[in-house]
C-alpha positions in Angstrom: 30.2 -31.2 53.8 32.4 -33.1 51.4 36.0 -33.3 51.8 39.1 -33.7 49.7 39.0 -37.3 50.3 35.3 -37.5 48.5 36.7 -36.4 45.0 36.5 -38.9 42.7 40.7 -39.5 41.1 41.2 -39.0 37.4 41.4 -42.5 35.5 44.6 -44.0 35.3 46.0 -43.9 31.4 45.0 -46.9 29.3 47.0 -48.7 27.4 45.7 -46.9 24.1 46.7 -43.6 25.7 50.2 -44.5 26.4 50.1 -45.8 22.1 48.9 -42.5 21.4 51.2 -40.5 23.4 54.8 -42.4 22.3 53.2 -43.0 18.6 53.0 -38.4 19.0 56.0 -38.6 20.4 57.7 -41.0 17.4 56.2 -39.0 14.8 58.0 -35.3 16.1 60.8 -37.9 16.3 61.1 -38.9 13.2 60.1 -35.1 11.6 63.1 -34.2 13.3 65.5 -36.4 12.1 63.9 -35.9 8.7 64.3 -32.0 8.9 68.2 -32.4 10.3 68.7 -35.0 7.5 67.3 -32.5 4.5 69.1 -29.7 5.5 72.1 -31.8 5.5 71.5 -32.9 1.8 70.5 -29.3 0.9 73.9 -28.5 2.4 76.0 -30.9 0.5 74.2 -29.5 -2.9 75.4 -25.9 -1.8 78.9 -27.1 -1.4 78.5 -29.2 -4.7 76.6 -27.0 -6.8 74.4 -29.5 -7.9 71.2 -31.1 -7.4 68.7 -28.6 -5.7 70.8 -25.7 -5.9 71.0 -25.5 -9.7 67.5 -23.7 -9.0 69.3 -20.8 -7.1 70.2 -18.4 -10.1 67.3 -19.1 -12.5 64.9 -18.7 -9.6 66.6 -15.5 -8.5 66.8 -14.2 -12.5 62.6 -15.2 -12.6 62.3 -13.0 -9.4 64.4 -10.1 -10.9 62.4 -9.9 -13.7 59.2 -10.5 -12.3 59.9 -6.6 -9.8 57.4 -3.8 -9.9 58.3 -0.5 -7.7 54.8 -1.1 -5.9 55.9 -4.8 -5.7 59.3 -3.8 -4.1 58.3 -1.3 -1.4 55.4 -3.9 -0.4 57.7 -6.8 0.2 60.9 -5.0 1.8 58.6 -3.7 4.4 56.9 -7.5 4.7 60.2 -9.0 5.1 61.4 -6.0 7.4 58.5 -6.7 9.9 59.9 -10.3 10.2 63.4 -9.1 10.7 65.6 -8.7 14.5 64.1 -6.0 14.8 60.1 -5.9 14.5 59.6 -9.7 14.6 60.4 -9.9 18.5 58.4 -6.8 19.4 55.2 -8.5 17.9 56.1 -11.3 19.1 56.6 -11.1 23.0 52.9 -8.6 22.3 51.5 -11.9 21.1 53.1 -14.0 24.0 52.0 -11.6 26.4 48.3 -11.6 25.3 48.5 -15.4 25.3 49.9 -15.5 28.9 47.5 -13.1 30.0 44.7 -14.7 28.3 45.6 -18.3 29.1 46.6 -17.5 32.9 49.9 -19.4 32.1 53.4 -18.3 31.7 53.7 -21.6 29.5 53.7 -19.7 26.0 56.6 -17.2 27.1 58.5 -20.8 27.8 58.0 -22.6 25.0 58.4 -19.5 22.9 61.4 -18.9 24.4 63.0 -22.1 24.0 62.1 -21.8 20.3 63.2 -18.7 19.5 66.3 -19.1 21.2 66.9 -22.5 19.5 66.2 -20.7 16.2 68.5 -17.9 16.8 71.1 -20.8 17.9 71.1 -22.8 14.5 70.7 -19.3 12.8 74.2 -18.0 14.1 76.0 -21.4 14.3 75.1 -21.5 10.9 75.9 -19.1 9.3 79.5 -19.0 11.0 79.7 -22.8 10.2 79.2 -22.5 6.2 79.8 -18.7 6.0 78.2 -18.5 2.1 78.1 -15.6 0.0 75.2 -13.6 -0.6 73.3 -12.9 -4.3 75.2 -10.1 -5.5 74.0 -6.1 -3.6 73.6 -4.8 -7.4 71.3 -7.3 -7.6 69.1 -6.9 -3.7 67.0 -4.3 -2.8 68.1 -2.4 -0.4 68.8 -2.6 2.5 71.8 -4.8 1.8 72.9 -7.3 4.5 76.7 -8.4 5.4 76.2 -11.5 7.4 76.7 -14.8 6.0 73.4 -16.2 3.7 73.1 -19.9 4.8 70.7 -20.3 6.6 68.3 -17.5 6.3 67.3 -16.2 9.4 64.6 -14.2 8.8 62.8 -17.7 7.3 64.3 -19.9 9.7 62.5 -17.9 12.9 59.5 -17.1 11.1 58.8 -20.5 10.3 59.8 -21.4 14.0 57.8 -18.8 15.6 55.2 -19.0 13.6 54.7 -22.4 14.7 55.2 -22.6 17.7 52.5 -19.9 18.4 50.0 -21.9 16.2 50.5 -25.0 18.6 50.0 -22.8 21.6 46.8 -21.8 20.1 45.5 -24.8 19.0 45.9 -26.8 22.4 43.7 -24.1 23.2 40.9 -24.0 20.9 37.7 -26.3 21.5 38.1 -29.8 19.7 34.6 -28.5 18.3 35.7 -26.0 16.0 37.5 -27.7 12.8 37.3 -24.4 10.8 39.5 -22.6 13.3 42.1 -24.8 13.6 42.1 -25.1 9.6 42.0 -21.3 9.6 44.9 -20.9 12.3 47.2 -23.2 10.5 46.8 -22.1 7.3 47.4 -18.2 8.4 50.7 -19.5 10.3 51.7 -21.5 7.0 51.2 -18.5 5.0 53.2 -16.5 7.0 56.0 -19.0 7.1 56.0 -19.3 3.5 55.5 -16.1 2.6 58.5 -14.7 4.6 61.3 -17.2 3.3 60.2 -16.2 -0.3 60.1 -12.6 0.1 63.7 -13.2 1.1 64.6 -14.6 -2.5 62.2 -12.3 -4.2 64.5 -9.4 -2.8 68.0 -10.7 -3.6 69.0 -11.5 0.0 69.1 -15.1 0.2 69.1 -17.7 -2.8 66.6 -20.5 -2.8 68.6 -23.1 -0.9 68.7 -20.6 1.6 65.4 -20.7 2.3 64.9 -24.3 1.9 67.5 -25.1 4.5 66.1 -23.0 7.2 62.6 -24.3 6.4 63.8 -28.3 7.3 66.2 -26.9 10.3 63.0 -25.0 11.9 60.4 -28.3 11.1 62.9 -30.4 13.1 63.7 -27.9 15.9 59.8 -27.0 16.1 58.8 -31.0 16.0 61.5 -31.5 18.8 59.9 -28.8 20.8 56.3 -29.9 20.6 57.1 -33.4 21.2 59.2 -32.9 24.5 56.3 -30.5 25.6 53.4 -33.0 24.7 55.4 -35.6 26.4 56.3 -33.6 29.6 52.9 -32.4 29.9 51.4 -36.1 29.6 53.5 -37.7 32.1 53.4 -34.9 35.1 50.4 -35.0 37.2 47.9 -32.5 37.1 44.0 -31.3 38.0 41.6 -31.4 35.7 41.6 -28.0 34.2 39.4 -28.3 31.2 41.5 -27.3 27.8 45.4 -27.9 28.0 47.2 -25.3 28.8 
């Protein structure tokens, strides 16, 4: 009868490994900084009106004219389904099934900490620059009041969104290429989708959307990268997929 002390110990990390892990670790880095650093700039054109936001009106004008009733109804009930509201009942659903079906309570953390950073940068930002709205006449209803820069509604999507593709794709097999093209591009889509619908009804302008789009790429890079790095350097058995 074999004991504990037969088991053959994992391999110690090469030197490669450690590369790999700090050169993961860099990259999130450096999207961070990136995304913080764009929203900055897409700030300072909001406050300058120049630059990128000379694209808000004639963008909002082409998505005026561009409404169909059909059109309308589809995408206020898209955007809705993203909103405070909807968004975190599918979401903690999702969570749930991923907890349940991963035996970890490791996507209700990470989930957590992103959404709650998202909401964070949401609030504080909107308080911070505290911009006007395109005009109601304009949106279709229903109107908001809160302040427009960020947008919230494309800042968590985008946040969310990722941050549940990353849980599932530590998960999938390293075998199936399709899937994880498949899963990204579905969580892209999504992402993308939401922050336009926002413009397409008259609640946000472009800049908007652009902002909140950087702000969640660097808050979702920080996130992944402190996770891949905490779950590289803690010890653990050999469990097959990472969790």
């Amino acid at each position: 009868m074999s004991s504990r002390s037969d088991a053959v110990p994992a391999p110690a990390p090469t030197p490669a490994w450690y590369s790999l892990l700090w050169g993961a670790v860099g990259v999130a880095f450096i999207v961070a900084v990136a995304g913080f650093w764009a929203a900055g700039e897409v700030l300072e054109s909001v406050t300058d009106r120049d630059g990128i936001a000379m694209w808000d009106r004639p963008l909002l004008d082409w998505m005026i004219a561009a409404r169909t009733p059909a059109a309308d109804a589809a995408i206020a009930w898209y955007s809705n389904a993203g909103g405070p509201l909807w968004q975190p009942i599918v979401t903690a659903a999702v969570v749930a099934f991923l907890c349940w079906r991963y035996r970890s309570v490791r996507p209700f953390v990470l989930t957590l900490i992103a959404a709650g950073g998202a909401l964070a940068m949401t609030v504080l930002g909107k308080r911070a620059v505290g911009r006007i709205r395109p005009p109601f006449e304009q949106a279709i209803p229903p109107h908001e009041v809160s302040a427009s820069f960020p947008s919230g509604h494309s800042l968590n999507a985008l946040v969310i969104a990722g941050i549940l593709c990353y849980l599932v794709l530590i998960h999938l097999d390293g075998r199936r290429p399709l899937a994880r093209v498949a899963w990204v591009a579905f969580f892209t889509v999504y992402a993308l989708t939401m922050g336009l619908s926002r413009v397409y009804l008259g609640h946000h302008w472009l800049t908007d959307v652009l902002a909140a789009w950087v702000l969640g790429l660097a808050w979702l890079a920080m996130v992944i990268g402190v996770h891949r790095l905490w779950h590289a350097m803690r010890p653990q058995p050999d469990r097959g997929p990472v969790e």
